[in-house]
ROPARO-504878 format. One record per atom (N, C-alpha, C): residue in three letters; z, x, y. Coordinates in steps of 0.05 Angstrom, whole numbers, padded with zeros to 5 digits, always signed. Example, Ala and Ser with C-alpha at 12.3 -4.5 7.8 and 13.67 -1.06 7.14 Angstrom:
<atoms>
ALA+00156+00264-00114 ALA+00156+00246-00090 ALA+00156+00264-00066 SER+00142+00257-00045 SER+00143+00273-00021 SER+00157+00258+00001 
</atoms>
This chain:
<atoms>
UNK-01157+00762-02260 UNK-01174+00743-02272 UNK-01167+00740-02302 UNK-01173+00713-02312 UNK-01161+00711-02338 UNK-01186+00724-02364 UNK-01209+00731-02349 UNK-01221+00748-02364 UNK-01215+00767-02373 UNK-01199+00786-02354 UNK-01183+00817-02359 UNK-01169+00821-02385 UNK-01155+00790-02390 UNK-01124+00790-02410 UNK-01151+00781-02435 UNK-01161+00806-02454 UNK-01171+00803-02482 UNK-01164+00822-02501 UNK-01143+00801-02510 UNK-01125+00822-02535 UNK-01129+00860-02528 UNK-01127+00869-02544 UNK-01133+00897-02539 UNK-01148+00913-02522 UNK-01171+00897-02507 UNK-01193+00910-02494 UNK-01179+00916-02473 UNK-01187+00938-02468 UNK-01183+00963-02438 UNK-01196+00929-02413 UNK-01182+00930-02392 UNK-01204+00921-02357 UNK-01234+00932-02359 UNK-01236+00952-02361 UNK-01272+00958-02361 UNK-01288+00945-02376 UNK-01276+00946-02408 UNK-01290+00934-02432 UNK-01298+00897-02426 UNK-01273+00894-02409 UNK-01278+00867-02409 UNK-01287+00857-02379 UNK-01284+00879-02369 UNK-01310+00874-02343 UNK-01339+00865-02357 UNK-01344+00890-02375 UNK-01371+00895-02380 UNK-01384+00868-02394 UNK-01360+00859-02412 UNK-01359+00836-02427 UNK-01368+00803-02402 UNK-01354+00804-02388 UNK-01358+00782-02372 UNK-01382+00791-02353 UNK-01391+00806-02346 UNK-01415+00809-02334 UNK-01445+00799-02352 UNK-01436+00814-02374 UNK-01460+00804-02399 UNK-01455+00775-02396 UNK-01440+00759-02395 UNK-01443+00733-02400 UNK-01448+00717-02388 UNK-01442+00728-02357 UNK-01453+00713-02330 UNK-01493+00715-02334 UNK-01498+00745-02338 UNK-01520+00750-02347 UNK-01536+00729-02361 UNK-01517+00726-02388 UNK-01533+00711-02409 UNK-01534+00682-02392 UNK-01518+00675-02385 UNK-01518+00642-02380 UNK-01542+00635-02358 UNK-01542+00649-02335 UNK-01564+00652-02315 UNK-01593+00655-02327 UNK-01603+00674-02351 UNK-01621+00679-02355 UNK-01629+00651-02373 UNK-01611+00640-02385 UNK-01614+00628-02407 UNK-01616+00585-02383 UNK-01606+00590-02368 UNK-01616+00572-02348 UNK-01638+00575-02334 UNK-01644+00597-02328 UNK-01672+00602-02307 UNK-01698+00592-02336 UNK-01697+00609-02355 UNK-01717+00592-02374 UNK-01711+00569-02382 UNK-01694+00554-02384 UNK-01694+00522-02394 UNK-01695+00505-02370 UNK-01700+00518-02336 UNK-01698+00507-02322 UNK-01735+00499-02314 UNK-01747+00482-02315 UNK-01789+00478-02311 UNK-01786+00459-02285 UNK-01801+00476-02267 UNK-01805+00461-02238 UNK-01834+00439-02243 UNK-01840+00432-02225 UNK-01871+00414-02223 UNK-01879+00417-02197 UNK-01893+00443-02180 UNK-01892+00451-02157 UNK-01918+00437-02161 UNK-01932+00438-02133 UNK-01952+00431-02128 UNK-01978+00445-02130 UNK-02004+00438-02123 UNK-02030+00455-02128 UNK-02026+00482-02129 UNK-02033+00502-02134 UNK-02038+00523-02129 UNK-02008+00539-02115 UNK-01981+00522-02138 UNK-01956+00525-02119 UNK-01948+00525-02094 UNK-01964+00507-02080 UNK-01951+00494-02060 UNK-01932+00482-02065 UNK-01903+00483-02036 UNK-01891+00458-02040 UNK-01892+00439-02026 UNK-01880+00420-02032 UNK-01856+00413-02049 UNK-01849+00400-02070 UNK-01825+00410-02089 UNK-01834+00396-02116 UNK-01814+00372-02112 UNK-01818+00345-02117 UNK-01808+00325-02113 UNK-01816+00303-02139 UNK-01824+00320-02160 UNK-01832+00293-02179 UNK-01809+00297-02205 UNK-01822+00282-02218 UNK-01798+00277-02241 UNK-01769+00274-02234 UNK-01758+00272-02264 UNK-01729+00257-02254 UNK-01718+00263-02239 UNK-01714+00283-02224 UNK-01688+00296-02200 UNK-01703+00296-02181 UNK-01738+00291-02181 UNK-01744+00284-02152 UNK-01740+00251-02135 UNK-01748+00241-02167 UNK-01740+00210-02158 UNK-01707+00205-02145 UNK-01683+00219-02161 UNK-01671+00210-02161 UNK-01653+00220-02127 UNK-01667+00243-02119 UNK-01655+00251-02095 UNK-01673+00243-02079 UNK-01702+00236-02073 UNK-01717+00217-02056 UNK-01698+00188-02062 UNK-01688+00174-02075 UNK-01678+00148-02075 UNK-01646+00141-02067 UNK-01634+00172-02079 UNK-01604+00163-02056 UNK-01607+00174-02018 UNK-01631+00191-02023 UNK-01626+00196-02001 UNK-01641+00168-01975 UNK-01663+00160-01989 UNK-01673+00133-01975 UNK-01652+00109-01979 UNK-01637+00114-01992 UNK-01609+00091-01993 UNK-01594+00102-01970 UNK-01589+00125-01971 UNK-01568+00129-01948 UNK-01572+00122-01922 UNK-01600+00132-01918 UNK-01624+00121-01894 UNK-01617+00093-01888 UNK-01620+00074-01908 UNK-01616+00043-01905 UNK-01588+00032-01898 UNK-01573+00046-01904 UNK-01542+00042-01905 UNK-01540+00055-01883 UNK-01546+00075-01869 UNK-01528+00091-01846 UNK-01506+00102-01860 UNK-01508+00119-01882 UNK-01482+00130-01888 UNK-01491+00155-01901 UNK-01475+00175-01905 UNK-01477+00202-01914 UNK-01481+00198-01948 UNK-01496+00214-01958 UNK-01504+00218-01989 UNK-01502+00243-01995 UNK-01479+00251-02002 UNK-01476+00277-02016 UNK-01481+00280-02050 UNK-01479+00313-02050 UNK-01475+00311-02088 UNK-01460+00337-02092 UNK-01449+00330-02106 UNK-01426+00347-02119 UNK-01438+00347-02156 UNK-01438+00382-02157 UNK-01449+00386-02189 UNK-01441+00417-02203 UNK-01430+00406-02222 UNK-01421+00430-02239 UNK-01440+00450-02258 UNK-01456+00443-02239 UNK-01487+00459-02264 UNK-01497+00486-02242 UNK-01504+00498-02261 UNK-01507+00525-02241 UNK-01551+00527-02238 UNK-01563+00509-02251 UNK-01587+00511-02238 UNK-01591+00500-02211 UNK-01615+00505-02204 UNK-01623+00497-02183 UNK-01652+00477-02176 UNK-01645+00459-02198 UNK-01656+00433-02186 UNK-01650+00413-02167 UNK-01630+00414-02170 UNK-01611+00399-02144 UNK-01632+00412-02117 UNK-01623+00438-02115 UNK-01620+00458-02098 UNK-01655+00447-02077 UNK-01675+00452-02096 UNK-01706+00449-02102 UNK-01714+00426-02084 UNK-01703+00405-02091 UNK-01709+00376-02080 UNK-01703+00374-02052 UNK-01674+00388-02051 UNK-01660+00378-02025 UNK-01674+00397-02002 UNK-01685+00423-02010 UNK-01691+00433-01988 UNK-01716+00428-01983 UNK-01733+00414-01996 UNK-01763+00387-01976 UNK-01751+00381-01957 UNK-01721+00372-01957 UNK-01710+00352-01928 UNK-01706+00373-01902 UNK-01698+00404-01907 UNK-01688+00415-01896 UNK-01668+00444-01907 UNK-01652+00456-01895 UNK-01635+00471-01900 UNK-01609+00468-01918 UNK-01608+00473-01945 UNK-01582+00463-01966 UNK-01561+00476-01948 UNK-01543+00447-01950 UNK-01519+00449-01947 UNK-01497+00458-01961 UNK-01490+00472-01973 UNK-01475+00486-01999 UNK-01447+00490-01988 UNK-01433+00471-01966 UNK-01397+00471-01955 UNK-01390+00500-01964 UNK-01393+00516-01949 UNK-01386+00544-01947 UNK-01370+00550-01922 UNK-01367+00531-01914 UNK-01357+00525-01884 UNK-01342+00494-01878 UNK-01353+00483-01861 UNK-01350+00456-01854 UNK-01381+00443-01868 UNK-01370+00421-01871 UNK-01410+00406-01886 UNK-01414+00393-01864 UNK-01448+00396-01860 UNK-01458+00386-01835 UNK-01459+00355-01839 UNK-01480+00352-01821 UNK-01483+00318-01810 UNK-01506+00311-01842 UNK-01519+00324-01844 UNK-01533+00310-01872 UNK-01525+00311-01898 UNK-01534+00324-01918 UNK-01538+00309-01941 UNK-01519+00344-01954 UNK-01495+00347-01957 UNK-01476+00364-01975 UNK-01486+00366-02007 UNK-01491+00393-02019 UNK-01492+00407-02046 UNK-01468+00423-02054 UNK-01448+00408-02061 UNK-01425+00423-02070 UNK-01436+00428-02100 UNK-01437+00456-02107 UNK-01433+00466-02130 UNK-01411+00475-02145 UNK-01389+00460-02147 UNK-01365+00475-02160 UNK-01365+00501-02173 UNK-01380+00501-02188 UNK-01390+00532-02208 UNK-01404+00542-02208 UNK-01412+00550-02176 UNK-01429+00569-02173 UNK-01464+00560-02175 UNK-01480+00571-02168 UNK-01506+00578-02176 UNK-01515+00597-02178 UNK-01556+00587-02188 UNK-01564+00612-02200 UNK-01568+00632-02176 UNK-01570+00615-02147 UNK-01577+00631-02130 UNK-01559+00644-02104 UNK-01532+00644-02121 UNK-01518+00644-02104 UNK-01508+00679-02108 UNK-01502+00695-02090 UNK-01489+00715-02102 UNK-01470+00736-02082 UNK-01453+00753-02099 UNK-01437+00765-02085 UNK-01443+00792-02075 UNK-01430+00793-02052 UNK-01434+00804-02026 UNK-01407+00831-02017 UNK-01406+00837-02003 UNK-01384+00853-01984 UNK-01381+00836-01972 UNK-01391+00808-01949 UNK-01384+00802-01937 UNK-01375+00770-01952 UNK-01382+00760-01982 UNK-01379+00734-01991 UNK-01398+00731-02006 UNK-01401+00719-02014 UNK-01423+00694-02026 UNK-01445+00690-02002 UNK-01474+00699-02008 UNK-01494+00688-01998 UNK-01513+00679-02015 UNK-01521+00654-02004 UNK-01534+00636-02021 UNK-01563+00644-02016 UNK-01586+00643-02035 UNK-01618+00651-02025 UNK-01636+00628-02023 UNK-01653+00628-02011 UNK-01667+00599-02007 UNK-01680+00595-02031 UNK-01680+00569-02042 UNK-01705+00565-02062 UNK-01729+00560-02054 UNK-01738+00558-02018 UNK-01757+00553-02026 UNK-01782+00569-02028 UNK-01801+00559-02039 UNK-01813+00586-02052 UNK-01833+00599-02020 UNK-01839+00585-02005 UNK-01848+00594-01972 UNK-01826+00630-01978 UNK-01808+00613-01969 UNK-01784+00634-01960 UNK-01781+00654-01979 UNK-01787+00648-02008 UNK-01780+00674-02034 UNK-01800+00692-02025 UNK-01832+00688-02015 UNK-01860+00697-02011 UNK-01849+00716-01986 UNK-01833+00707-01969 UNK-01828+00718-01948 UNK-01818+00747-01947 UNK-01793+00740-01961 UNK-01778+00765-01955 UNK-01778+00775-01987 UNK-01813+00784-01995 UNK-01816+00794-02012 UNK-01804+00800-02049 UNK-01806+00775-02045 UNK-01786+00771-02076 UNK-01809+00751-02088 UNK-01831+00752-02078 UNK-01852+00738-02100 UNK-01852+00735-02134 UNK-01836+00761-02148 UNK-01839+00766-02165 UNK-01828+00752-02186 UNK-01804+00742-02165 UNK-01789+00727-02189 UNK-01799+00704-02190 UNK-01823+00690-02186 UNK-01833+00657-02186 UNK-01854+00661-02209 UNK-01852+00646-02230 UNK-01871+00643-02243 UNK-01881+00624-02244 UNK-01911+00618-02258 UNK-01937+00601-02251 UNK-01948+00588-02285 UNK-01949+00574-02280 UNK-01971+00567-02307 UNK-01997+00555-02294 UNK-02020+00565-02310 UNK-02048+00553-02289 UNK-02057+00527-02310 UNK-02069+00514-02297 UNK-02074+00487-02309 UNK-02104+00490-02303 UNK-02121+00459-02320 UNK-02139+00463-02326 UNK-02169+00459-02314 UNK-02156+00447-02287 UNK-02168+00454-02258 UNK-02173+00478-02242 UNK-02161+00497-02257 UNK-02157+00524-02249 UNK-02147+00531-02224 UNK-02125+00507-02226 UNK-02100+00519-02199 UNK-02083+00526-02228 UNK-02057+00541-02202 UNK-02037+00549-02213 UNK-02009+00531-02195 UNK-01990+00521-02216 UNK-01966+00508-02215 UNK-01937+00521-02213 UNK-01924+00525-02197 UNK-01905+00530-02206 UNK-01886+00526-02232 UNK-01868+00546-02246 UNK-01861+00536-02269 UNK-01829+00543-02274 UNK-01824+00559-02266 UNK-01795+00572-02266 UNK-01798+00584-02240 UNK-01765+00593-02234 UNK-01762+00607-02214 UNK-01733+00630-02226 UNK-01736+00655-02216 UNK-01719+00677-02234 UNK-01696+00687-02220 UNK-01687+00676-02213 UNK-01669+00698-02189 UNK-01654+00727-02201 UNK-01655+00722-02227 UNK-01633+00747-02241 UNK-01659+00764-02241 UNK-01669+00766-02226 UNK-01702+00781-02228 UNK-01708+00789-02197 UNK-01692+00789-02185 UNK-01693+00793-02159 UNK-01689+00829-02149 UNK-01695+00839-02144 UNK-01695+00865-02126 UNK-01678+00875-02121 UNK-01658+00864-02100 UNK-01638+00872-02087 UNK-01609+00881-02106 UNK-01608+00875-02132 UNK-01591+00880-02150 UNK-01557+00876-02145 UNK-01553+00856-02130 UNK-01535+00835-02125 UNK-01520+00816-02151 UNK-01501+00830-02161 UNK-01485+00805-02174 UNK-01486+00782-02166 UNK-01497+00758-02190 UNK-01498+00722-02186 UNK-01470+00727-02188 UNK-01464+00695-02172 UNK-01430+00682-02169 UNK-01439+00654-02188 UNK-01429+00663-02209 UNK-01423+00634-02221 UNK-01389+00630-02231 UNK-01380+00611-02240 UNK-01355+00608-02248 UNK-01359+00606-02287 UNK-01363+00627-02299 UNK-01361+00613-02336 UNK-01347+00599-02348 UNK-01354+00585-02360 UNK-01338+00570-02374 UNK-01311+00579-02385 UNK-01291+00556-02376 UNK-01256+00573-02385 UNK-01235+00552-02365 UNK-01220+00552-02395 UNK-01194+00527-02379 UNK-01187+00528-02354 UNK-01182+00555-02349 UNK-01170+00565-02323 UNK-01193+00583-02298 UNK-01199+00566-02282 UNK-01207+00576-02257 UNK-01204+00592-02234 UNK-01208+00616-02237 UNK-01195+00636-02221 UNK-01217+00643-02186 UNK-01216+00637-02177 UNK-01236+00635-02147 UNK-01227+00665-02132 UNK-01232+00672-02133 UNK-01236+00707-02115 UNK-01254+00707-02087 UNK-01260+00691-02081 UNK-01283+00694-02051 UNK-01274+00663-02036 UNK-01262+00671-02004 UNK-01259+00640-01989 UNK-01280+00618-01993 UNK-01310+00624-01995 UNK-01325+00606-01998 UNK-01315+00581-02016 UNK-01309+00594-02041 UNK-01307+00577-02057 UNK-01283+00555-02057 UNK-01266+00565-02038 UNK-01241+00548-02040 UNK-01251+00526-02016 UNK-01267+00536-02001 UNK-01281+00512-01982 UNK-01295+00496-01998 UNK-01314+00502-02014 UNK-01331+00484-02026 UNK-01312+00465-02049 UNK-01300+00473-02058 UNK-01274+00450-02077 UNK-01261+00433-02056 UNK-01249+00447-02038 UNK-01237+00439-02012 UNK-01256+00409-02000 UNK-01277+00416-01991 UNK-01299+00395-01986 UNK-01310+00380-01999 UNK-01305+00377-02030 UNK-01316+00362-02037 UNK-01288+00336-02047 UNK-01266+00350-02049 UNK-01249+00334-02053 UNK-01244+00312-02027 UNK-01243+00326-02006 UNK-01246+00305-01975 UNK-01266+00287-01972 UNK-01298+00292-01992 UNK-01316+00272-01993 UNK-01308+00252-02006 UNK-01297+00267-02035 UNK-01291+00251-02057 UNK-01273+00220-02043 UNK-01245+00238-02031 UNK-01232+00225-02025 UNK-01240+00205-01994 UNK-01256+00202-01978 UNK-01272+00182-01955 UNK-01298+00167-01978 UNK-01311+00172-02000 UNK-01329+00159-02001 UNK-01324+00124-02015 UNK-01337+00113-01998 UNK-01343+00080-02016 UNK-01353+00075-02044 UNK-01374+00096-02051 UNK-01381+00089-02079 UNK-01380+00122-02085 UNK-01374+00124-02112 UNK-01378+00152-02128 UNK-01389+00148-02154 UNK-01409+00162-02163 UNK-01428+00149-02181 UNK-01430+00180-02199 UNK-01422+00176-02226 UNK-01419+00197-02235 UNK-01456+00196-02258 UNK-01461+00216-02264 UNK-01485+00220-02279 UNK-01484+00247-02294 UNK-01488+00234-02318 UNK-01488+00259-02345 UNK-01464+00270-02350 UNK-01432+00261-02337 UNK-01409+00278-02340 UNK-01392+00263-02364 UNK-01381+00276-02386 UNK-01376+00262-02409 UNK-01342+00262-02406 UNK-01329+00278-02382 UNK-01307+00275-02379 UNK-01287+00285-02406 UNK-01291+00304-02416 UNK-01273+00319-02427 UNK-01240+00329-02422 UNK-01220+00317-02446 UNK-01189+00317-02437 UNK-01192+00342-02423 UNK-01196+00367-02418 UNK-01180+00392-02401 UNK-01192+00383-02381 UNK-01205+00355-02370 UNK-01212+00347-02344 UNK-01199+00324-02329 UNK-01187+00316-02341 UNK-01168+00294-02344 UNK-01138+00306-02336 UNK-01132+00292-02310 UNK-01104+00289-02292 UNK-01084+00270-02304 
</atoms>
């Protein structure tokens, strides 16, 4: 990995170094990341801008008869949040099913490494309650005196599982097959789809072919 090669530093030092930073970036996304769950955190959260905007391609796709995927280089999990109201996230770890594909190029917050790969954890919060990881959901109570969902923590999780994200860096180094499926699959979407509609990407030269 091109993390290893830092001037003088020993492999360990700069293990320790890139772990802190995977750290920092996850923690520093889980707080800038504010859900809008429902009463008393029920779900599902579907409002504001990423609820409108994945309730409306996905009722376009509905109208059209055609597949609506999304491909995103952001490691929260709002994307993630919306899509699973519909069902089970598709995250092309494999083949992408018959509905609606979440290619994350760079990883997520809830994605993490394994002995056997990359396993992804559910966001939704039913399923966090389940298999006892309550802890990482936090609440703000409002003035009805329910309580709202407000963040969700995963670097706060139990099981003490390294997150898989990719950090920022010219050069992309992929260590786990998942990930070469999920680049893999989204370039095959890229390349079959009719319209591709890019949002918030400013297209920077080291991105440019």
């Amino acid at each position: 990995r091109l993390v290893k090669q830092l001037g003088t530093f020993r492999e360990e030092a700069t293990e320790i170094l890139y772990r802190a930073l995977v750290r920092m970036i996850i923690e520093t996304v889980e707080q800038t990341t504010w859900f809008e769950g429902g009463a008393n955190g029920n779900e599902p959260w579907i409002k504001g801008a990423y609820g409108s905007f994945v309730r409306g391609a996905i009722k376009l796709s509905e109208l059209t008869k055609s597949r609506c995927d999304f491909i995103t280089l952001n490691y929260d999990i709002s994307l993630d949040y919306c899509l699973s109201s519909t069902g089970d996230v598709d995250y092309g770890f494999e083949h992408v099913g018959a509905k609606h594909a979440l290619l994350k190029l760079h990883g997520s917050a809830n994605w993490f490494n394994t002995p056997i790969g990359i396993v992804a954890k559910s966001v939704r919060v039913s399923d966090i309650i389940k298999y006892s990881q309550k802890h990482i959901l936090e609440y703000e109570h409002t003035q009805g005196g329910h309580r709202r969902l407000k963040r969700i923590h995963f670097s706060k999780s139990t099981d003490h599982k390294e997150t898989f994200i990719v950090p920022p860096s010219y050069s992309k180094h992929f260590s786990v097959p998942q990930m070469e499926f999920v680049w893999r699959n989204a370039a095959m979407l890229l390349s079959k789809a009719d319209v591709i509609v890019f949002i918030g990407y400013s297209v920077p030269p080291s991105d440019l072919m």
